[in-house]
N, C-alpha and C positions, 0 to 999 in steps of 0.2 A: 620538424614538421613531418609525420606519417603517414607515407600513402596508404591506401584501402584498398586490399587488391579485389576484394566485393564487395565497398560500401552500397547501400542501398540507394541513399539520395545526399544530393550535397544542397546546397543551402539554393533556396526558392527565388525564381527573380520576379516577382511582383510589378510590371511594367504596363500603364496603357497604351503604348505602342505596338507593333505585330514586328518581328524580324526574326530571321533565320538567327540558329544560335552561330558565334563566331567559327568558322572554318567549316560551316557545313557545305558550301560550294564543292570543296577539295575531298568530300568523302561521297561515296554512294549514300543515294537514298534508301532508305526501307520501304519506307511506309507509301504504298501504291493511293494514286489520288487523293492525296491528303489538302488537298484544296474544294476535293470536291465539284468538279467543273465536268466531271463526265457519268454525274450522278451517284450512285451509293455504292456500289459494287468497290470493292470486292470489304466493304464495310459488312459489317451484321449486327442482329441488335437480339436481344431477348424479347419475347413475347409481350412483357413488361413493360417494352420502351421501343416501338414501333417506330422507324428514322424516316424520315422524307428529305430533300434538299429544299431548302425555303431561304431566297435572296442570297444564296452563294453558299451558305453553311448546311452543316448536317446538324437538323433536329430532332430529338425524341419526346416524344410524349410521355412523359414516365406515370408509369400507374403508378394513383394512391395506395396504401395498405399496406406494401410490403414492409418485412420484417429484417431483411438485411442487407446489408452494401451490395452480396452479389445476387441477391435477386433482380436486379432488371442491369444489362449492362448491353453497353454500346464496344464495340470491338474490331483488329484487325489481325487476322492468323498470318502463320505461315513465317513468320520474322525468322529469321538468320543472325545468331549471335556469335561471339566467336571468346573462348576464355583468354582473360586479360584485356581484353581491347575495352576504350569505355565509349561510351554513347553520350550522343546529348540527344533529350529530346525535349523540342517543344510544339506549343498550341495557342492558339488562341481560342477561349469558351467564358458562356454565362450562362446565367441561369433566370428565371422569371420570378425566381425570390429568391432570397440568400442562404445560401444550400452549402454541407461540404462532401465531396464524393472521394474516391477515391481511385488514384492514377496509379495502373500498376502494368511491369512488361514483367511477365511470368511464363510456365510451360503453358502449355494451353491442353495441355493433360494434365490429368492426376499423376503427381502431388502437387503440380502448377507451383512448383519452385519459384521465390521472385526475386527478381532483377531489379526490380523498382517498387517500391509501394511509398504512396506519400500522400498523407490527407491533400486535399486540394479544394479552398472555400471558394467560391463562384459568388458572383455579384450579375445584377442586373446589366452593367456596361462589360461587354466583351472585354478580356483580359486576358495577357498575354502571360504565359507559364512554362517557364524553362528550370529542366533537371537534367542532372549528370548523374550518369551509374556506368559499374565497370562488373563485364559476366567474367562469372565465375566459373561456368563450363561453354563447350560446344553443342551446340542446337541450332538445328533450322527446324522446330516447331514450338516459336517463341511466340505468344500475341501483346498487342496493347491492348486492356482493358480499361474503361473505363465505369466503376462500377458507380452506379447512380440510385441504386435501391434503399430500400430501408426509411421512407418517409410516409408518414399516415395519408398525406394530404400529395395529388397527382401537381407537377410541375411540368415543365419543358427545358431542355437540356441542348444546348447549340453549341458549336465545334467547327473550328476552320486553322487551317494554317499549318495543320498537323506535319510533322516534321522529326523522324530519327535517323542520327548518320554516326557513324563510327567515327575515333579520330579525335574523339573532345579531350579537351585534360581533363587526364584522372582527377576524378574529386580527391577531396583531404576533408579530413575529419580534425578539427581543431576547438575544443569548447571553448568559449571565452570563459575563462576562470579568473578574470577580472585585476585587481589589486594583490601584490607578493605578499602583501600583512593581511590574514587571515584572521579574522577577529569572530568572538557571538555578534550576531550583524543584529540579533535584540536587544542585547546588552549583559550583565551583570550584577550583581547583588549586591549593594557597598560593602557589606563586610564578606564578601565570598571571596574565592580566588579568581584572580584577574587573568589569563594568560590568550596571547596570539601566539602565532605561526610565521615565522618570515620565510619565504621561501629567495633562498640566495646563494649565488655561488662564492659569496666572501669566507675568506678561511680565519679570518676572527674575528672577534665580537664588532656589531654594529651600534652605531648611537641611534637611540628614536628618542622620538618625543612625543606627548598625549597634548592633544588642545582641542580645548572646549569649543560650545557651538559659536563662542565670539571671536573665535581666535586665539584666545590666548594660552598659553602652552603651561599645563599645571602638573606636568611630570617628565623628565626626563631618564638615559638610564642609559644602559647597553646590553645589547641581545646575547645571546648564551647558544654557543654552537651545538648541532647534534648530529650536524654527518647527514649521511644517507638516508631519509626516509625507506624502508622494505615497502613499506603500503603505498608508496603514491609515488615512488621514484626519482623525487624530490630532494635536494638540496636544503636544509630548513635550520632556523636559529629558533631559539622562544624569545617571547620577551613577557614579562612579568611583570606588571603594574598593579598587584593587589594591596600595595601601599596606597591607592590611590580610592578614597571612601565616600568623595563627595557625591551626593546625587546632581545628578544632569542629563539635558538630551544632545545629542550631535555631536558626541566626542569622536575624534576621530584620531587613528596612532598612523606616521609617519616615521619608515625607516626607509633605507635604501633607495632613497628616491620615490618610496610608493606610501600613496595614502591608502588606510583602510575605509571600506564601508565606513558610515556613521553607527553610530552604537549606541545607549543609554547607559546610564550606572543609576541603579535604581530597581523597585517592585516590577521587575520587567517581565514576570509570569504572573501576574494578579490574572490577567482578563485569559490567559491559555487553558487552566480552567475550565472554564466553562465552554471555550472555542474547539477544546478538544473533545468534550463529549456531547456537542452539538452534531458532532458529526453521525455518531449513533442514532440522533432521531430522524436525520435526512437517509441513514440506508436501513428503517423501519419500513417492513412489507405488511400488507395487511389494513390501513391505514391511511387516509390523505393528508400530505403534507402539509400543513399551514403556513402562509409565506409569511403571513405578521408573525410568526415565532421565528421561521426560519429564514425569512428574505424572499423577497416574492419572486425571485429568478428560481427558486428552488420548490414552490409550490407544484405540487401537481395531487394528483388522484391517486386514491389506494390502486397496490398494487395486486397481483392475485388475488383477487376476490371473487372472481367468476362472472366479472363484470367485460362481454364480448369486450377486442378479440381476445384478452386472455382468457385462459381454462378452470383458474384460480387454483388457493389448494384448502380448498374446506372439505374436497370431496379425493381426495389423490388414491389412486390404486399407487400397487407395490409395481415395482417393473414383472415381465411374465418371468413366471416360474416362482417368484420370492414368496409371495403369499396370496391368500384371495380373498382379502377383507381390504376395504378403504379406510382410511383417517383425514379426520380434519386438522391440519397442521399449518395453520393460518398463522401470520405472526411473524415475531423475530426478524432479524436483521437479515439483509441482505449481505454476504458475508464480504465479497469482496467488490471487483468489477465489474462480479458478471450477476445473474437473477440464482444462485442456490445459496443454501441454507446446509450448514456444516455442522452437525453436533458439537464434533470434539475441534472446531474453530470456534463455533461459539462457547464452549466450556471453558476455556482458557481465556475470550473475550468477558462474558460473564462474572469469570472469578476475578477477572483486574478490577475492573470496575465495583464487585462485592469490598472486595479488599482496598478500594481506596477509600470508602465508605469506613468499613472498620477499625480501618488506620486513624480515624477521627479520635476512636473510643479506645485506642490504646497509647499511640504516641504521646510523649509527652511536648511535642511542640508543632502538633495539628490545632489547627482552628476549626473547632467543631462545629461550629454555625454555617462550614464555608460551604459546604453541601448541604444545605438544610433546605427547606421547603422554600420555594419559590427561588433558589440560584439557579437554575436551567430555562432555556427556554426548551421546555416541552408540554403539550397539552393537560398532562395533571396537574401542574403547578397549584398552590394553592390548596391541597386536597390532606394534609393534614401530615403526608408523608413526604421524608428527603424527595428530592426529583432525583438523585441519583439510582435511588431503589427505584422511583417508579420506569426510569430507562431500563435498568436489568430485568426486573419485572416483564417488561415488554418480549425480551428474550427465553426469561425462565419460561413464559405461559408454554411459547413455542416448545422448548427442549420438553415439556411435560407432557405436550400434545403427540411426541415422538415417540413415547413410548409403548412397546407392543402388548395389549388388550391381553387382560384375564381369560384364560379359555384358550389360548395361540399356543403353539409350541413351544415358541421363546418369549413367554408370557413376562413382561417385567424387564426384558435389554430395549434397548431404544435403535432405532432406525441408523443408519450412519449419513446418511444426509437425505436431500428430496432438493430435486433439481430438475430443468427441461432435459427433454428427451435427447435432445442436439444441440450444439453448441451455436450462437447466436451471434449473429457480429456487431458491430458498435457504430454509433451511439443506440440505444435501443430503452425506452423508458418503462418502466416497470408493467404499464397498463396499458402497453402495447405488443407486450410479449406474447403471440400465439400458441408456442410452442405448448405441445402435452408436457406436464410435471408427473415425475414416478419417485416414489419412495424409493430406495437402495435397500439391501440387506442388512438387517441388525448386525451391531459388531461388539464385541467386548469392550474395545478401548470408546466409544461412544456411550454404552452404556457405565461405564466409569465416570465419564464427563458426568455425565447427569448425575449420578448415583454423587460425587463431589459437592458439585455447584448445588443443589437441591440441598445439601446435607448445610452447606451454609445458607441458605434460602430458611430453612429451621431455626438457624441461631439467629436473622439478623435479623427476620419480619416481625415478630412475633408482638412488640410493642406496637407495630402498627396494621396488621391484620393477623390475628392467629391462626383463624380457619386457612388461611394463603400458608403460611406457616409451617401447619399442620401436616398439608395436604404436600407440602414442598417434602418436608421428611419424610412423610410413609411412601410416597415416589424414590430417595434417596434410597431407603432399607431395601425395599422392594428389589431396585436396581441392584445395589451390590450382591441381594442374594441370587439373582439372577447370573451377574458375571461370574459369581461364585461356580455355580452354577454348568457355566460356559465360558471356562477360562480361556479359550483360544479361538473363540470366532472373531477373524482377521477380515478386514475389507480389502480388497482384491485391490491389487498396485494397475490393474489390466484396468479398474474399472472406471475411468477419464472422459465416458463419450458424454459431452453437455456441461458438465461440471468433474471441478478438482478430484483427485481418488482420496486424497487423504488417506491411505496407506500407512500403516505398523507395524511392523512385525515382534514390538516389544512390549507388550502391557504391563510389565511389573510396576513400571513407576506410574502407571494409572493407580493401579490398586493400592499403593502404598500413599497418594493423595487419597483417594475416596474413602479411606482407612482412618486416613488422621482427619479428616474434615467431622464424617459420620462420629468418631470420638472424642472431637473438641465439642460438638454441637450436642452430642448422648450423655458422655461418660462413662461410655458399654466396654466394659470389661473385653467381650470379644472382637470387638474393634481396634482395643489397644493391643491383645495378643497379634491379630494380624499386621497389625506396624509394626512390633517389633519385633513381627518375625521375618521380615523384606529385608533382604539386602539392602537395600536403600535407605533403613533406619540409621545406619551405621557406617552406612559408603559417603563418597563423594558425591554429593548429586548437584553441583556445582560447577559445571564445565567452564575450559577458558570464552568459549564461543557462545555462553549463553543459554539460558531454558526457551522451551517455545511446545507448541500443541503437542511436538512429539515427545517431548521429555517434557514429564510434569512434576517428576518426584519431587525439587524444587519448590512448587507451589504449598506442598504439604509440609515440608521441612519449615517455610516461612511464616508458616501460618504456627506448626506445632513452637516453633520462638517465639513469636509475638501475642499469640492470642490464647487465654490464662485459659488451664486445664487442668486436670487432676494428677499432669507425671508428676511424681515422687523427681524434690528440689535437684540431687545431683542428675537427673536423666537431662529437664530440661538445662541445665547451665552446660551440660555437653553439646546440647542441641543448639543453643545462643554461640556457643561457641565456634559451633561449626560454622555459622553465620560468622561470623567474625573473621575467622580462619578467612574465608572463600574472600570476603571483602578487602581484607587486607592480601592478598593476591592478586585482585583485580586493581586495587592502588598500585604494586607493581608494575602492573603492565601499564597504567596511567602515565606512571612517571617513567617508563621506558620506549613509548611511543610519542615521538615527537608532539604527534596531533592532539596528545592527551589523552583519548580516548581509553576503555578497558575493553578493549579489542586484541587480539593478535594480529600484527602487521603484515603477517602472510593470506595466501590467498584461501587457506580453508576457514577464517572468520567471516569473508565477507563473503555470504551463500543469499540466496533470497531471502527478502526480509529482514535483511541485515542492522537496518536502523531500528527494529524492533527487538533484535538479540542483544544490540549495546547496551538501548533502553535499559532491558532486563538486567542487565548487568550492574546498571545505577541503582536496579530499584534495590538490587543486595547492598548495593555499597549505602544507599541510604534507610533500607531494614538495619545496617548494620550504628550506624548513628541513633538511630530513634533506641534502641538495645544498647547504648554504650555509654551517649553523650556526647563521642569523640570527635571534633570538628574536622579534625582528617577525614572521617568515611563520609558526612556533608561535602567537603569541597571535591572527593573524587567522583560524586553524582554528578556533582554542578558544572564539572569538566568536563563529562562524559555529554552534558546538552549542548556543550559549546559546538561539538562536532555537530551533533542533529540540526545547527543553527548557523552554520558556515565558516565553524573553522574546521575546512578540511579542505582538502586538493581542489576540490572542483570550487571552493569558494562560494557555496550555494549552499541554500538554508535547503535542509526537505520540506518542509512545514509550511503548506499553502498561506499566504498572509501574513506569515512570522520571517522579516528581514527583507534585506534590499533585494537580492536575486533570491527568490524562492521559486521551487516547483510547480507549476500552475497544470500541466500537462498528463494527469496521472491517469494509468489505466482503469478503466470507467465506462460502465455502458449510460449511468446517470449522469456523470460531469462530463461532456465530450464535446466541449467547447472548439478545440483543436477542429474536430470534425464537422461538427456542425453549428454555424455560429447563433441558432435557437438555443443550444444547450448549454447549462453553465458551468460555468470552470469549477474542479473541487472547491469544496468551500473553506473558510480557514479553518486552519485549526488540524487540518487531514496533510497524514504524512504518508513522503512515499514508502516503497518497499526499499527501495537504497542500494548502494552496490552491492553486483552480485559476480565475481567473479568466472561465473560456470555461463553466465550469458548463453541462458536458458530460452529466447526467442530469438524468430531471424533475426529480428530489424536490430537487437543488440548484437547479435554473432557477427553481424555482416559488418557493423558501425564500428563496433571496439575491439574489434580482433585484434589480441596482442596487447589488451590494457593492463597496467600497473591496477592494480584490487580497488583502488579509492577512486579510478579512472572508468572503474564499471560501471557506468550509469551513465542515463540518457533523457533530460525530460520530455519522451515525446510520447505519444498517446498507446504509439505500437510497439512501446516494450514494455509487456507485462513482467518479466520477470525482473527488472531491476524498479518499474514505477508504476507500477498498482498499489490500489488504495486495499487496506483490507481491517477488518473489525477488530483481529488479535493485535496489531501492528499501533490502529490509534486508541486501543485501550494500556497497550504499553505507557504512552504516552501520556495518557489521561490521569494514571498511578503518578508518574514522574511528575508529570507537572501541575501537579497537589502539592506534592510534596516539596516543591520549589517555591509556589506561591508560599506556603505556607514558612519558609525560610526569609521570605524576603519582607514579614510583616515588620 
């Protein structure tokens, strides 16, 4: 077990009782009148949340309106910390409706470094709330905060018992990763490959056995040693039961003493489908939710529309200095947790989505009907087109609307995103976002995205709106001849305040997707000179870690295999080939990482958004079966979901809804249930971002310092970088898990 020499918070005590936490007699107090008996002093509150003492406790009036946790906060300065020592603190508080705020002992300056931060949901009955945290530095100008901001509608906030003393035991950070046998905690394909994970210190083979949901044991065997897990620091055996074809639900495998999660063997991706690209119409801006499509927890009001308090974005200026014309850029998804809109996120969200559609019309073992008009719940249904177009549709209008006016300077490149001016805290719903929205400066690799995705918008609409079509391509040409144009206008890595920078400093493999898309969809002669004059015609553009928004070459390369065009026969069977090549590579590392996966077991695969670079990596190894036939590059996809579904170290499925322990927790300013129990948890079907070894936020640096790569990850609301929700990540998802349903008819 590992102590945390700065964990943030160790696990919540939820009690109706009030008590001192255990050994606070034997340490100093901090926290001056924390009972409150000699009135408010040396408390303070924000202007927001005005305290009085009322019947022994300290109350605030919390103004309505506000926009974020720490607009109205209740507080005590002047705290003395000391590095290594830990703290326990606790309180008793309620609220007069059921609210989550957030407890945090930070600087009480800028950068108000924290010591503690922990959602903390409040109930009508006073409730008692104890955390442990261990500082990380020396300071005696530490405070408790209590942030209480961020609700449209005005409450009352009460507080007694208050209580921190040095001296607690250090917390421990220990996940419950549950049962040693690792299994798809969804299940299995009857004729796919069957494989678990035993995690065990035996040095030869173990016996299991598979028994059904009545008990009865319909496979036995013995496990196959593999040594040392690199990725997860694990001791691990496989076991392999793809002899086993029957369908059923509740199977459960026992070895070592442990049972696995329950599992299915069966169409166990039919309804994922559709669950993964529902998630696209809940983070649609522009737009009121509908709960009979989407479940009435998730209903609410369009977002930016210029509907008070937000500003909307039909009317957005450029930030100062970038330009001095407005656009309406209303629309499209919200890209990730937070309220902005990403081109070249959404380009690459876009083209999965394009492409699981076209996958219909070239694989030979897609079910074309499965995306057809009326399989989504989204408001066109019905309307004579796939719903899967009409969700990208929703996206392309956006990317179309980004692009910069005839008569501009850089008349024809598109904006690189449009986002609030400051960065917003959480939970925060769409139409209640105040903040001013500003366009960003055009960038080459944005204007490629569009100049792409537009160029397939050309080839796929055209049977069901031409003028859309139409108007999709001469945006496309437009675009490329603009980046043409402006080959090196780069978006500033600086520029992060409010939303993501999305920074590149590489656009080749833009241009060499916008090249081959604009030339599958034309047939233009100088479209195909410029592909095959890119390095990336001919290179590797296949890495072991996976494609993603910053490396697209990839997306061009799959598409110039799969989707019929005018190369002369030997060009393309080099091109299928290199598909092939990369896929049988990625079976390698399947079969050489215990967990299965087409990952490398070290720490520079698993970067943020790591479950969505695996993804990518299935989606070659299953480009490469639809291209071949070969039942090997199917089952090494089909391994590759077992991971995203819980067979991996932590024993947790990513995929909200999909498996016994699944992620419910994801970074979200729309799902932040965690936070507030008005708001709803992501919905299914939405996957996290995954481990991330570089534990890119405090609440992960502080939590998993020292993690083994598969031990990177936290489901809790404050680590964006390992569990944010984001549109490229469940469009990954949405491609694979076509392609799976589509396996398991």
């Amino acid at each position: 077990m590992r102590r945390l020499a700065t964990a943030l918070v160790a696990t919540a005590v939820f009690v109706t009782t009030a008590g001192p936490v255990a050994g606070a007699q034997e340490a100093p107090e901090l926290i001056v009148n924390g009972t409150f008996d000699t009135g408010t002093a040396p408390w303070w509150s924000t202007a927001t949340a005005p305290v009085e003492v009322v019947d022994g406790r300290l109350c605030a009036e919390v103004a309505g309106g506000t926009t974020n946790p720490w607009d109205a906060i209740v507080g005590q300065n002047d705290l003395s910390v000391q590095a290594g020592e830990s703290y326990a603190l606790s309180f008793d508080a309620s609220a007069s409706a059921p609210v989550g705020v957030l407890t945090k002992v930070q600087q009480q300056v800028e950068p108000w470094t924290e010591r503690l931060s922990q959602p903390t949901v409040l109930g009508q009955e006073p409730t008692h709330f104890a955390y442990v945290f261990t500082a990380s530095v020396d300071s005696a100008a530490d405070q408790l905060a209590f942030q209480v901001g961020g609700r449209a509608e005005a409450w009352t906030f009460c507080l007694d018992n208050v209580s921190l003393t040095g001296g607690a035991e250090p917390p421990v950070y220990e996940p419950d990763t549950g049962p040693r046998v690792r299994v798809n905690q969804v299940g299995y394909l009857p004729h796919g490959p069957k494989h678990a994970t035993l995690v065990t210190e035996a040095t030869a083979p173990v016996r299991w056995r598979l028994t059904d949901a009545n008990g009865r044991v319909v496979a036995t065997g013995r496990s196959t040693q593999r040594g040392l897990d690199a990725a997860s620091g694990q001791h691990t055996h496989t076991i392999d039961f793809s002899r086993v074809t029957r369908a059923g639900s509740g199977y459960t495998l026992t070895a070592d003493g442990e049972t696995s999660h329950p599992f299915d063997i069966g169409a166990v991706y039919r309804d994922l489908r559709s669950d993964s690209l529902r998630f696209f119409y809940l983070q649609r801006s522009g737009i009121a939710i509908d709960g009979a499509l989407a479940g009435e927890e998730y209903a609410r009001p369009a977002g930016h529309v210029g509907v008070a308090p937000n500003l909307g974005d039909t009317d957005v200026p450029c930030q100062p200095g970038v330009c001095d014309y407005r656009l309406d850029v209303r629309g499209g998804w919200y890209d990730a947790g937070d309220h902005g809109k990403y081109v070249v996120n959404g380009g690459i969200a876009t083209y999965q989505l394009l492409s699981t559609f076209e996958r219909t019309r070239t694989a030979p073992t897609a079910a074309r009907g499965a995306l057809g008009d009326g399989t989504l719940r989204v408001p066109e249904r019905r309307n004579g087109v796939p719903d899967i177009l009409d969700e990208a549709r929703w996206e392309l209008e956006f990317l179309l609307r980004m692009q910069v006016p005839a008569g501009e300077a850089l008349a024809g490149m598109a904006h690189h995103k449009i986002h609030d001016s400051a960065w917003t805290g959480l939970p925060l719903a769409p139409e209640d976002d105040p903040m001013p929205r500003e366009l960003h400066p055009p960038s080459t690799a944005a204007t490629l995205n569009l100049a792409a995705v537009a160029a397939q918008c050309g080839r796929l609409y055209p049977r069901y709106d031409t003028a859309f079509a139409g108007r999709c391509l001469a945006a496309a040409r437009t675009a490329y001849a603009a980046a043409r144009a402006h080959p090196d206008v780069l978006a500033s890595p600086a520029d992060g305040t409010g939303g993501g920078a999305y920074s590149d400093d590489d656009v080749s493999d833009e241009f060499y997707w916008a090249a081959a898309e604009l030339y599958l969809t034309t047939g233009e002669r100088r479209y195909l000179d410029d592909l095959r004059a890119s390095p990336h015609h001919t290179g590797d553009v296949f890495g072991a870690t996976g494609f993603g928004w910053p490396a697209t070459a990839a997306l061009g390369r799959l598409d110039l295999a799969t989707v019929r065009g005018g190369l002369p026969a030997g060009e393309r069977t080099r091109i299928r080939r290199s598909v092939l090549d990369a896929a049988s590579a990625y079976l390698s590392t399947v079969e050489a990482e215990p967990y299965g996966l087409p990952l490398p077991g070290d720490s520079g695969g698993y970067v943020w958004g790591s479950n969505s670079n695996i993804i990518n990596n299935t989606i070659v190894l299953a480009t490469a079966f639809d291209l071949s036939g070969k039942a090997r590059y199917r089952d090494g996809a089909l391994q590759g979901l077992d991971y995203v579904f819980g067979r991996n170290a932590l024993n947790q499925s990513y995929v909200t809804g999909w498996g016994t322990t699944t992620s419910h927790n994801q970074h979200s300013r729309l799902f932040a249930r965690q936070l507030d129990p008005t708001s709803p948890t992501p919905p299914a079907g939405s996957i996290a971002g995954g481990a991330n070894a570089d534990l890119e936020d405090p609440f992960a640096a502080d939590l998993l310092a020292g993690c083994a790569p598969q031990f990177c990850y936290v489901d809790d609301i404050q680590s964006y970088s390992t569990n944010e929700v984001a549109i490229n990540w469940n469009s990954a998802l949405a491609w694979i898990a076509s392609f799976a349903a589509d396996q398991g008819r």
